[in-house]
N, C-alpha and C positions, 0 to 999 in steps of 0.2 A: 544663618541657616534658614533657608526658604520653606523646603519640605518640610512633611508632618515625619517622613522616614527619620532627614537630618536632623529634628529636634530632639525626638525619640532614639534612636541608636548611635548617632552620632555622637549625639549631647550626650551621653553614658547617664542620662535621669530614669535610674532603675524604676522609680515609683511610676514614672511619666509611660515606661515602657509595660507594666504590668495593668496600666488602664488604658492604656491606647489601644483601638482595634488598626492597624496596618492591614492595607490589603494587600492580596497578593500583585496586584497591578502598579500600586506605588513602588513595592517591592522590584520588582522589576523592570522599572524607570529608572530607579534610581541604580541597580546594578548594571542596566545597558548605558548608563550616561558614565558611570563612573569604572567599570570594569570590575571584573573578580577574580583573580587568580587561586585557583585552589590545587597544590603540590603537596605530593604523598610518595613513600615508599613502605612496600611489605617486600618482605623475604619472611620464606620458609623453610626452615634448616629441621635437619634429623642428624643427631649426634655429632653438631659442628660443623654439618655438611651443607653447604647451598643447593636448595634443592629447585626452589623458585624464588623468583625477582619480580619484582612487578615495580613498575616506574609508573604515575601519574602526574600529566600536569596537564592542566585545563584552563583555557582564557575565555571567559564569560565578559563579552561587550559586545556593542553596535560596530558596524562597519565605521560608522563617523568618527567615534569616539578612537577609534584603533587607528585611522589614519591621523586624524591629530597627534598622536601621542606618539606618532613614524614620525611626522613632520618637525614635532618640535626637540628629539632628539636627531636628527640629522641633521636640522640646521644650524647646530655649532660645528659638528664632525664634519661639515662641509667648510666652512670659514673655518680652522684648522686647518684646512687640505689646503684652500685657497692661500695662507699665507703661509704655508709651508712649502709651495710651490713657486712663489713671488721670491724668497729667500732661498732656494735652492737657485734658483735663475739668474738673480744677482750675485751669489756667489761664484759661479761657473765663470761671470763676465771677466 
């Protein structure tokens, strides 16, 4: 753990975290490098009746960090296609 953020909120060192000043700037390095997803739902019903819905979902990252995290789930799903493509072909033969 490098950061002062990762020692403190990561390391879960309650005491660490009640004396540490965190700035708002660390704070936000550390969520644009590693992402935040934050997922919610509200409904509002009157006498068992749906009356409102409300879906949230929010992805807090950098452009960088979100392409990597494309890249590194594609490139299995892609070598699955490739050999499932190589065995389709030789099958057919």
């Amino acid at each position: 753990m490098s950061s002062t953020f990762d020692q403190v909120i990561v390391g879960g060192d309650s005491e660490a975290l009640e004396e540490s000043e965190l700035s708002l700037l660390e704070t936000l390095d550390h969520v644009l490098n590693r992402g935040l997803v934050i997922a919610g739902e509200i409904t509002i019903s009157v006498a068992d009746v749906d009356l409102i819905f409300v879906g949230l979902n929010v992805l807090v990252s950098s452009v960088e960090t979100a392409n990597e995290v494309l890249r590194s789930r594609e490139a299995p799903a892609l070598g699955s296609i490739a050999s499932g493509e190589s065995s389709t072909i030789s099958n057919e033969k």
